[in-house]
C-alpha positions in Angstrom: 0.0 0.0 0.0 2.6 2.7 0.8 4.5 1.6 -2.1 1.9 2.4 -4.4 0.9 5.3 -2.7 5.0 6.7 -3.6 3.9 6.1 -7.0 1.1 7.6 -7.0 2.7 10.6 -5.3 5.5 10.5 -8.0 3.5 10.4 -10.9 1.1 13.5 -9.5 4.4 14.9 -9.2 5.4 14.5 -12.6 2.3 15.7 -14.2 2.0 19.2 -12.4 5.9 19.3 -13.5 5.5 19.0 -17.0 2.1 20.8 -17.0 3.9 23.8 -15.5 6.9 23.7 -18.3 4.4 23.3 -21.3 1.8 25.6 -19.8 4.8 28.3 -19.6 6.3 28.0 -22.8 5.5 31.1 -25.3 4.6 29.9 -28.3 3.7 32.8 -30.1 7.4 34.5 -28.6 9.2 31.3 -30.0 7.1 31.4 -33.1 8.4 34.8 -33.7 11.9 33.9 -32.9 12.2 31.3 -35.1 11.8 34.2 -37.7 13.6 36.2 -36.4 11.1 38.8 -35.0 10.5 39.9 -31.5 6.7 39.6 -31.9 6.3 41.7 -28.6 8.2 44.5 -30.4 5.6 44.1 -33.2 1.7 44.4 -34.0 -0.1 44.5 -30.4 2.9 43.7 -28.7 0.8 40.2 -27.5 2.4 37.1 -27.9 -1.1 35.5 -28.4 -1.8 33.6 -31.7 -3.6 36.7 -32.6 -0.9 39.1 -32.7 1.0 36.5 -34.1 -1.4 35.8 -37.3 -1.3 39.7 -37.8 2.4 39.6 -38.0 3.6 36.4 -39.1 0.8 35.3 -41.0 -2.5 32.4 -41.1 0.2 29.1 -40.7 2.4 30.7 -37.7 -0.9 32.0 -36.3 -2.7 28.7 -36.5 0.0 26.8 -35.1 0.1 29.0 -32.0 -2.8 28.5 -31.6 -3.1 24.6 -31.6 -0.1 24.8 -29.5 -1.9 27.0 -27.0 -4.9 25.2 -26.8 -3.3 21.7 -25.9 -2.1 23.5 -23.0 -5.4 23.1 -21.9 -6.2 19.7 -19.5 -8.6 17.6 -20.7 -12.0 17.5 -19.6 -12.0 15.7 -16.2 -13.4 12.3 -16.7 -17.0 11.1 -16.1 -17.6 9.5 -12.3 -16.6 6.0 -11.9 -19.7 4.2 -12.1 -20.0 1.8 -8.7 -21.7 -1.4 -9.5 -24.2 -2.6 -7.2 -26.9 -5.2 -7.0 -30.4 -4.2 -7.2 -31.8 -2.4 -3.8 -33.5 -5.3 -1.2 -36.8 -3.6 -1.8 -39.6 -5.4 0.0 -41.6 -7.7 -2.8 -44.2 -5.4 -4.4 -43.1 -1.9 -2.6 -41.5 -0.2 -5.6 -41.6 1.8 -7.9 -43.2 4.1 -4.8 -44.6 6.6 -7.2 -47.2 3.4 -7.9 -49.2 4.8 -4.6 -47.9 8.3 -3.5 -48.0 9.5 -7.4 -51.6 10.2 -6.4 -51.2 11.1 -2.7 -50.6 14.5 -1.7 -47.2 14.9 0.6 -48.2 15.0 3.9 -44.8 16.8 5.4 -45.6 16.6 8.9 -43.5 14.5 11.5 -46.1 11.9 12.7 -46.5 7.7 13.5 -47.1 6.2 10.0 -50.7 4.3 10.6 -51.9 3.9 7.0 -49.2 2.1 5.5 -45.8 1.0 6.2 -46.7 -0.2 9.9 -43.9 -2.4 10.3 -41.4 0.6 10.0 -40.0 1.7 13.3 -36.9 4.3 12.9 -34.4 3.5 15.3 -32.2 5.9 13.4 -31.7 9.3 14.8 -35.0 9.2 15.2 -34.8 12.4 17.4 -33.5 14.3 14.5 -34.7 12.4 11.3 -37.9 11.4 9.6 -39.0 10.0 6.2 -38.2 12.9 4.6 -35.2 13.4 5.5 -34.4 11.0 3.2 -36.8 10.4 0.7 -37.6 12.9 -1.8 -41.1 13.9 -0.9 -42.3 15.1 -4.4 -41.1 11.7 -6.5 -40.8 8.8 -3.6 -38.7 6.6 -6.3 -35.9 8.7 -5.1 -34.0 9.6 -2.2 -32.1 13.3 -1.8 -28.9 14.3 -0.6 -29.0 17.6 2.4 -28.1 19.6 -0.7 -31.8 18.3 -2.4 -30.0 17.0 -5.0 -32.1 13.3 -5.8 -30.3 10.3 -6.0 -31.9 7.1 -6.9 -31.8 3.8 -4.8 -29.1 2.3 -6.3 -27.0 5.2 -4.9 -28.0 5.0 -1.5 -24.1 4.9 -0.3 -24.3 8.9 -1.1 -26.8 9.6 1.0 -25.2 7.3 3.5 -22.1 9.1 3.3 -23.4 12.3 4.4 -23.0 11.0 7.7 -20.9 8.2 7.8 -18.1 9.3 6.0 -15.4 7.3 7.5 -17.7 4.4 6.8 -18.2 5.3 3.0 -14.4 6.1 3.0 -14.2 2.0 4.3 -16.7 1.2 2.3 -15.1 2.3 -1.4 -11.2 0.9 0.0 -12.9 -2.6 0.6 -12.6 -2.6 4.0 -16.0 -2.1 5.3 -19.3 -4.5 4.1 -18.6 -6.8 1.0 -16.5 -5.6 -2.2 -16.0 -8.2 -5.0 -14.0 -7.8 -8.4 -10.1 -7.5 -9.2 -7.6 -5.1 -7.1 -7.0 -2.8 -10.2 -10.0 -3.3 -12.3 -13.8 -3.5 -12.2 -15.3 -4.0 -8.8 -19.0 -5.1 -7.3 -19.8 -3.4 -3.7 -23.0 -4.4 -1.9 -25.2 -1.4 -1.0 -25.2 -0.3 2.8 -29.0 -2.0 2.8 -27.7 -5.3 1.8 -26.5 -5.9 4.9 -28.0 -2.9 7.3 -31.8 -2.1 7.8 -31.7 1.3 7.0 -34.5 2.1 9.4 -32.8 0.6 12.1 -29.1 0.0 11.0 -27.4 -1.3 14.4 -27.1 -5.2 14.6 -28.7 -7.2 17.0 -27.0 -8.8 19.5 -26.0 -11.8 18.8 -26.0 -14.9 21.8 -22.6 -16.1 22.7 -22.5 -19.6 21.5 -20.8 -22.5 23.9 -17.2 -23.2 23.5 -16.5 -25.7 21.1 -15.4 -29.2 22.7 -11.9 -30.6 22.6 -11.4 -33.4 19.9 -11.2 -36.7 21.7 -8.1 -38.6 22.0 -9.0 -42.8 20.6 -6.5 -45.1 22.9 -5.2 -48.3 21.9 
């Protein structure tokens, strides 16, 4: 682990390095040099491919500006994508929207006596409700503090608002159940694989008897 984290380390290292030497090369000064002009001594003064297609003409000015513009990073990639299995939803409970679609949101704090009886939060339950969690105007999905939905597939975000340590475990493979290779594709199981999300401490489990000593056959 610390060996990789040294090449990690190295290799950030040598990126920012060579960014900074080709983001601070002038190619419209060298451009002009090559030709023997000072191109800040002529046109605008700029050394932008601008100046430099005034004064030096369409293919010196064009090939500032391609050089210029790979100084730019790339687009930063698109999130990794987490694989999951599907959410443990309760047989016949989802999509929500199949009931509360034509329910209005009732937004006040209260014992849930029409449906969904058998939930009792045991989860902050002091300072959290339904709602809290899921989104009240489209129950198919749940929403971070920032309101931002997320479906259920993403729980782990919404988990992570809180647990962060946990979801830091969680993504290194050291907390719940990661499958897959070390340096390619993995499978996590969601938090609600393995917690109730309503009421996410484990049971206590009996202590079971010490197993018995093997006996000894004599001849």
């Amino acid at each position: 682990m610390f060996g990789g984290s040294r090449l990690q380390i190295g290799a950030y290292s040598l990126t920012i390095f060579i960014s900074y030497l080709t983001g601070s090369l002038p190619s419209g000064y060298l451009a002009g040099k090559a030709r023997g002009i000072d191109i800040r001594a002529a046109g605008s003064g700029n050394i932008g491919a601008t100046n430099v297609f005034r004064v030096l003409g369409k293919t010196a000015g064009i090939s500032v500006l391609a050089a210029d513009g790979a100084k730019v990073p790339p687009a930063p990639a698109a999130p990794e994508r987490i694989e999951v299995p599907p959410p443990p939803f309760s047989d016949g409970i989802f999509p929500c929207s199949n009931c509360h679609s034509s329910m209005p949101v009732n937004r006040t704090r209260r014992e849930l006596k029409d449906m969904h009886t058998d939930i009792v939060l045991k989860h902050d339950e002091a300072h959290r409700w339904c709602l809290d969690c899921h989104d009240a105007t489209n129950r198919d999905f749940l929403h971070l503090a920032s309101g931002e939905r997320v479906p259920f597939d993403e729980s782990y975000r919404l988990c992570g608002q809180c647990h962060g340590e946990k979801y830091r475990d969680w993504r290194a493979g050291v907390h719940g159940r990661r499958t897959g290779n070390w340096n390619g594709a993995k499978q996590y199981l969601l938090c609600a694989n393995c917690h109730n999300p309503h009421q996410p401490h484990f049971k206590a489990l009996a202590p079971k008897p010490a197993p018995l000593p093997p006996t000894r056959s004599m001849k």
